[in-house]
Every structure is written in structure tokens, then in C-alpha cells.
N, C-alpha and C positions, 0 to 999 in steps of 0.2 A: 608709175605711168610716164614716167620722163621720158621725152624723145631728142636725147642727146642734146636740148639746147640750154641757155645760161639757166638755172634754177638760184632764184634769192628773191628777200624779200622789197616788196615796194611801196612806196608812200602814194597816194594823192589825195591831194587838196592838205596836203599837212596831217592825213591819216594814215595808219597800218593798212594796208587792204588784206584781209582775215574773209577766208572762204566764208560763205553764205551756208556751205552744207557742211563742210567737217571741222572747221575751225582752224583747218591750217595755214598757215602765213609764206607757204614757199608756190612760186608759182612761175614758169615760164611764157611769154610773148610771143604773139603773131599778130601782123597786121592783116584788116580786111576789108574787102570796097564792099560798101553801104548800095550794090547794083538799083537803077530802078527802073520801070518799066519804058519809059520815056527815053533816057538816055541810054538803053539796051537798042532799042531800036534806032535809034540813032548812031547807032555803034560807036558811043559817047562814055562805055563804060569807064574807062578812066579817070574821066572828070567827077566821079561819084565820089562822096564824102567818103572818107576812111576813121575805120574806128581800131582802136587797139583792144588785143583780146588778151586780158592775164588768166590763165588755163593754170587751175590746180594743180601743181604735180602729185598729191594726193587720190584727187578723185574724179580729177579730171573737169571739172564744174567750168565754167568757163564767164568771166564778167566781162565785161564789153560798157569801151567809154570811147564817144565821139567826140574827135577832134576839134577844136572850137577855134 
């Protein structure tokens, strides 16, 4: 399922992050805005929280953690 980008393993919070569905530990990154209905219409989208997505390269499953 890889789409050409870095594929390795990641830590957070001082753990493996290991897929939820297949157990694998390889997974590529994409960033994405947290849109909401208030600053859409404000056409404010920018200022939306952003979360990072680690996507299985496996199976594609995809975790998502918000930026703090």
C-alpha cells in the first residue's frame, strides 16, 4: 500500500506504535486540518488544529494524534 513516501517505524509517548488491525509496525505520515464548521465559514480553515496521520503501510488503517 505504500505511496512512495518515507516508510519506518515510530515511537510516541516512548511506545512502538503497532497497527491496531494487523500488527504491523511500518507506517508512513501525512498531516491534516482538524476543519470545523465555525472557522469554514469564516474561511478560517487554516487556523484549524492539525493532527498527524500514521497510515499502515500494510493495510492501510490509519491512527491519528492531535497536536498539543
Amino acid at each position: 500500500m505504500s505511496n512512495k513516501k518515507e516508510i519506518r517505524e515510530y515511537h510516541i509517548a516512548g511506545s512502538k506504535l503497532v497497527c491496531t488491525i494487523c500488527n504491523s509496525s511500518l507506517f508512513w505520515t501525512r498531516e491534516t486540518l482538524m476543519n470545523t464548521v465555525g472557522m469554514s465559514l469564516m474561511n478560517l480553515d487554516w487556523a484549524n488544529k492539525r493532527a498527524t496521520n500514521f497510515v499502515c503501510d500494510k493495510c492501510g488503517y490509519v491512527h491519528w494524534f492531535l497536536e498539543k
